[in-house]
C-alpha positions as CSV (number, residue, x, y, z in Angstrom):
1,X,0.0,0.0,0.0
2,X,1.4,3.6,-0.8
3,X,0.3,6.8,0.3
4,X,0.5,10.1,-1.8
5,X,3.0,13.0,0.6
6,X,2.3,16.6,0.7
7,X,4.9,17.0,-2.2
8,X,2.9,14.6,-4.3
9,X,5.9,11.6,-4.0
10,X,5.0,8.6,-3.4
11,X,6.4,6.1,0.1
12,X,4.8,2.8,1.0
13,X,2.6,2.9,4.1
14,X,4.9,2.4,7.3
15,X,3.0,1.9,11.0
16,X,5.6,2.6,12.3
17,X,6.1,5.6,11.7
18,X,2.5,6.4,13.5
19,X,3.6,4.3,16.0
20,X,6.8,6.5,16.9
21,X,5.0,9.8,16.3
22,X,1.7,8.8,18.9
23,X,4.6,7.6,21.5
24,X,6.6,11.1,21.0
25,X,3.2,12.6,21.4
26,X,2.7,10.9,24.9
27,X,0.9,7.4,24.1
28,X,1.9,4.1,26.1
29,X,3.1,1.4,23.8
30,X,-0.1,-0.1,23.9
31,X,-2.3,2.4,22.7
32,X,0.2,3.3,20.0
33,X,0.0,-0.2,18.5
34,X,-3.6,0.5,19.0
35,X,-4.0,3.2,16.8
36,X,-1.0,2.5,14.5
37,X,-3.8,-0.7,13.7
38,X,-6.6,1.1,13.3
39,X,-4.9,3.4,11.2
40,X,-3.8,1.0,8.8
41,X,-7.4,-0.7,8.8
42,X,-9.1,2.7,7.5
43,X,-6.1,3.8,4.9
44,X,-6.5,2.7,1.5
45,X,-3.4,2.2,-1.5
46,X,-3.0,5.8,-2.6
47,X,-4.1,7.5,0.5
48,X,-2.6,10.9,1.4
49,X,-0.3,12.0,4.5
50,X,-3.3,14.8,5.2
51,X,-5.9,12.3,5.5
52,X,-3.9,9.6,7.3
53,X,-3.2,12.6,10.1
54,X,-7.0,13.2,9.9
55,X,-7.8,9.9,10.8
56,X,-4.5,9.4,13.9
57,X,-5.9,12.9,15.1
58,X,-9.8,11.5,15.0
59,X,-8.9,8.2,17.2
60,X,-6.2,10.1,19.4
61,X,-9.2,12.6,20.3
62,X,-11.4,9.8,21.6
63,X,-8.4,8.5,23.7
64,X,-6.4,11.3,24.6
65,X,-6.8,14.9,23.4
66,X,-4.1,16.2,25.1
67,X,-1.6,13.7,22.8
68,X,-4.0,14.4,19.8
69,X,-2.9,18.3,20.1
70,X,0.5,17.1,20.8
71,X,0.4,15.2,17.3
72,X,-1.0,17.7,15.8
73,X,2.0,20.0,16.2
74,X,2.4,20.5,12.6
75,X,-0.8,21.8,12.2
76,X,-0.9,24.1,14.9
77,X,2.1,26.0,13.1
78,X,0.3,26.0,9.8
79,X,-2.9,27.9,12.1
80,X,-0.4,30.4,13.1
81,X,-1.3,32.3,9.7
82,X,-4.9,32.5,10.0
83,X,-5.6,33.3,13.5
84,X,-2.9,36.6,13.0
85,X,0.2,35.3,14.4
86,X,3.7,36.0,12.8
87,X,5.7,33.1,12.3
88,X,9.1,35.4,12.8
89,X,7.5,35.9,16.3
90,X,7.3,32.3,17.5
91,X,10.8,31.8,15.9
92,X,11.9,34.9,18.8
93,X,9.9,33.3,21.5
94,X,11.8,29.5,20.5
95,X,15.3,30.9,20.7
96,X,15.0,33.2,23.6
97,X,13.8,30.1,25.4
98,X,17.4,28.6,24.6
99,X,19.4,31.6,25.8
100,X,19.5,34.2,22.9
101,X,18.1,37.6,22.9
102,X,16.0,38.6,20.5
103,X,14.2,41.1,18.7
104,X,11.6,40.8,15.9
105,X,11.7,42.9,12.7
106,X,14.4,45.7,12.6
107,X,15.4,48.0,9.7
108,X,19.2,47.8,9.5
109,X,21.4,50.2,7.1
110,X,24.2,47.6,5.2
111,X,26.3,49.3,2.8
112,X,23.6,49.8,-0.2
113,X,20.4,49.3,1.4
114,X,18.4,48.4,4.6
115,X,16.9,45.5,5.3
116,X,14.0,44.5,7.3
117,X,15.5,41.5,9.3
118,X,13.0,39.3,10.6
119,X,15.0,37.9,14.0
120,X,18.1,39.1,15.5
121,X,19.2,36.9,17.8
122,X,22.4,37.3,20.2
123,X,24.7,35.1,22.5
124,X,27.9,34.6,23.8
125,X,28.3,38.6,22.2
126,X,27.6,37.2,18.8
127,X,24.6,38.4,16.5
128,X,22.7,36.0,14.1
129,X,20.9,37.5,11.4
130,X,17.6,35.1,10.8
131,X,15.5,35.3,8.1
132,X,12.1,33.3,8.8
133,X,10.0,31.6,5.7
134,X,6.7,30.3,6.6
135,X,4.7,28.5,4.5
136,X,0.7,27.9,6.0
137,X,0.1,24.6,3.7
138,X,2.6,21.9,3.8
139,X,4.8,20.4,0.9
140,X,5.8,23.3,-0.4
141,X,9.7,23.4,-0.4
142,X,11.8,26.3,0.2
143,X,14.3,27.0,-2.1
144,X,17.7,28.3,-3.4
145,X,16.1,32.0,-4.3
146,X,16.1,32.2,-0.2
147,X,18.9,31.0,0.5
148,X,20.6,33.3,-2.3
149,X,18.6,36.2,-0.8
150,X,19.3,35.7,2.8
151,X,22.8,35.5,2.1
152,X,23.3,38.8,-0.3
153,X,21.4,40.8,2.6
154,X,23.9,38.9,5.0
155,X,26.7,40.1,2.4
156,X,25.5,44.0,2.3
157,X,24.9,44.3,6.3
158,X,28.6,42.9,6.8
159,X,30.0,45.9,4.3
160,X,28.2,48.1,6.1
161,X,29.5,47.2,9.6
162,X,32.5,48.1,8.2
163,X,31.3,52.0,7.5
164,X,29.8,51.8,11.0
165,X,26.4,51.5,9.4
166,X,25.4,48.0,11.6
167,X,26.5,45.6,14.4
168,X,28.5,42.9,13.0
169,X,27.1,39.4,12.3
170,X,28.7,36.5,12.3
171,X,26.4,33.9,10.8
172,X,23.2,34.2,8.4
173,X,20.3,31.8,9.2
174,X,17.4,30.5,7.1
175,X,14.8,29.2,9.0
176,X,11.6,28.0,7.8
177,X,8.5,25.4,8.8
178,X,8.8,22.6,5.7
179,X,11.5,21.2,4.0
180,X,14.3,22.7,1.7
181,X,15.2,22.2,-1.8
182,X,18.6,20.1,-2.3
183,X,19.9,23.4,-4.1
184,X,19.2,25.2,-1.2
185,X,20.9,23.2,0.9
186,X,24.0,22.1,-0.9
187,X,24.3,26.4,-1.1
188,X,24.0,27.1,2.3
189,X,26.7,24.1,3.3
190,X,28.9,25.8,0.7
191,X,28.5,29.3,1.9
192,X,28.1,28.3,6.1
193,X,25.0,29.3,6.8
194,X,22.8,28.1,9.3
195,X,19.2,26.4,8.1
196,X,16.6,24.9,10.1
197,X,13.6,23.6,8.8
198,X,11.1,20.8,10.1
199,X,12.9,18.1,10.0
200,X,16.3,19.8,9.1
201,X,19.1,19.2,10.2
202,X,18.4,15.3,11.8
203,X,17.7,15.8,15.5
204,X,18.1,19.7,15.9
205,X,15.2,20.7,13.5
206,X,12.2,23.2,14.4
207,X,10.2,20.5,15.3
208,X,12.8,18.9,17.7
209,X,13.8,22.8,18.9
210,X,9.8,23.5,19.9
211,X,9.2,19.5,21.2
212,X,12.1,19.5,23.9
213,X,11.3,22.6,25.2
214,X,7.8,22.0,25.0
215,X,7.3,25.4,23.2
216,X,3.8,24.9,22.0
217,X,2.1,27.5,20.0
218,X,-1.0,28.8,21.1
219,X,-2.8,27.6,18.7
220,X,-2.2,23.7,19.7
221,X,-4.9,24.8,22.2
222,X,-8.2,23.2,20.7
223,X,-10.7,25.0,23.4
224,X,-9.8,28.5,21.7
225,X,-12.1,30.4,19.7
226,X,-11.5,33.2,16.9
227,X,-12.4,35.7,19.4
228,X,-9.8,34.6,22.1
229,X,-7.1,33.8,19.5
230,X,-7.0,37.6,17.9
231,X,-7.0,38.8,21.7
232,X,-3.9,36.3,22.6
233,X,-2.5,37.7,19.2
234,X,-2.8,41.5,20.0
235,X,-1.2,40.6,23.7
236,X,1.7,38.9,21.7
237,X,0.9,35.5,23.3
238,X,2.6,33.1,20.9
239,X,3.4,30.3,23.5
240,X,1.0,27.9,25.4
241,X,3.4,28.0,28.0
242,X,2.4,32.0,28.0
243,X,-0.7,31.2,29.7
244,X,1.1,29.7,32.9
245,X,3.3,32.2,33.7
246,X,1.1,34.7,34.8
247,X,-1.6,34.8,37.7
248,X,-5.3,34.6,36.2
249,X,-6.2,38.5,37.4
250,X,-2.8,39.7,35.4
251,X,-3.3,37.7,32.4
252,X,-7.4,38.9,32.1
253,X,-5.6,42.4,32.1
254,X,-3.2,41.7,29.7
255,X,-5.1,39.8,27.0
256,X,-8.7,41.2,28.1
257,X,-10.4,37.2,27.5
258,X,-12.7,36.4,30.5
259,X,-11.1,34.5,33.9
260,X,-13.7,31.8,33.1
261,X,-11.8,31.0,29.2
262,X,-8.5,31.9,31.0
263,X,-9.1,28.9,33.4
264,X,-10.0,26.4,30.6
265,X,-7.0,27.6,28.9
266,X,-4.6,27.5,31.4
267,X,-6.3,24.0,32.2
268,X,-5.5,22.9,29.0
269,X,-2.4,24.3,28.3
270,X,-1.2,22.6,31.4
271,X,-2.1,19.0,30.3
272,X,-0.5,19.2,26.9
273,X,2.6,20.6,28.2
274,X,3.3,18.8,31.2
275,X,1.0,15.6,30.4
């Protein structure tokens, strides 16, 4: 049996690989097997990735829904679009969780131009320049016209350091919530710069930066409405985890939702993080 990926390829059916994913998520063994089973039962030769998701996130619900939003993490990104979040700020929010400081969209002079540079983030008295690609449907591959671009703005703010025009950088990053193109890739090895995507590199991609830190987006939350998610989004709430470090009277002043949705929130917010 094969299934049809975002990118329109081709793989066979593996469940094991729903297996893995429900156990990251927080299943036992047994229920993974469990719904790895019933999985495979329901798909069909030429199924796609979308709809097997649909149907792991359907059973997940009825057993846990705290480990379906968990599984869901892809998809919670991918709502960051709609409900008026910037992707550029959840990057900010991930890295200042691992020690950097950083600010969100600056205008810096290089030697020809400025540039709107969508993080900057700082450690050990060295500054990254990060440009951020999101992409709200997945599949879609980003490419060597990035990477070129990233690098030529990387290129012009160094010249201008050198006229006093800038802060020095040592290292451009690409950073982005899919995959990259080969192209893109082979570029950036060439040229040293930094890329993160999903999956990229093995073991230190976004998805493993946000899942061992528990840096949930808001959005993973699935007792928030339209109304609450454009409040959380004008208080800059990108994080779950925001909704735990405050006491209920202070966070009701910041994002102006009612105590009563702030509880359920918090409630919520609380399970998927800390199980």
């Amino acid at each position: 049996m094969f299934v049809v990926k975002a990118s329109g390829e081709f793989e066979k059916f593996d469940s094991r690989k729903i297996k893995r994913t429900c156990i990251k998520a927080g299943c036992t063994e047994e229920l993974a097997n469990k719904i790895a089973r019933e999985v495979e039962k329901k798909s069909y030769d030429g199924i796609s990735t979308r709809d097997i998701l649909h149907i792991t996130i359907s059973l997940l619900k009825k057993e846990r829904p705290t480990v379906a939003a968990r599984y869901d993490l892809k998809g919670s990104i991918f709502r960051l679009g709609p409900a008026g979040f910037v992707f550029e700020e959840l990057v900010g929010e991930i890295f200042k969780e691992y020690g950097y400081n950083t600010k969100v969209h600056s205008i810096l002079k290089g030697m020809c131009v400025s540039h709107e540079i969508d993080v900057i983030a700082t450690k050990d008295n060295n500054n990254y320049m990060i440009e951020c690609k999101y992409h709200n449907i997945p599949g879609i591959y980003t490419g060597l016209r990035e990477a070129l671009y990233t690098y030529a703005r990387f290129l012009d703010l160094k010249d201008g350091f050198k006229v006093g025009n800038v802060r020095d950088f040592k290292q451009p990053w690409l950073i982005c919530n899919t995959k990259f193109s080969e192209d893109a890739i082979q570029y950036a090895s060439c040229k040293g710069m930094k890329m993160i995507g999903w999956n990229y590199p093995e073991n230190q991609g976004l998805q493993y930066l946000i899942e061992s830190k528990k840096l949930y987006p808001v959005t993973m939350l699935r007792d928030l409405d339209s109304d609450s998610l454009d409040k959380l989004a004008s208080a800059n709430f990108v994080l779950a985890l925001d909704l735990l470090r405050f006491p209920l009277n202070e966070l009701n002043k910041i994002t102006k939702i009612s105590n009563k949705k702030l509880k359920i929130l918090a409630v919520e917010a609380k399970k998927i993080i800390y199980g």
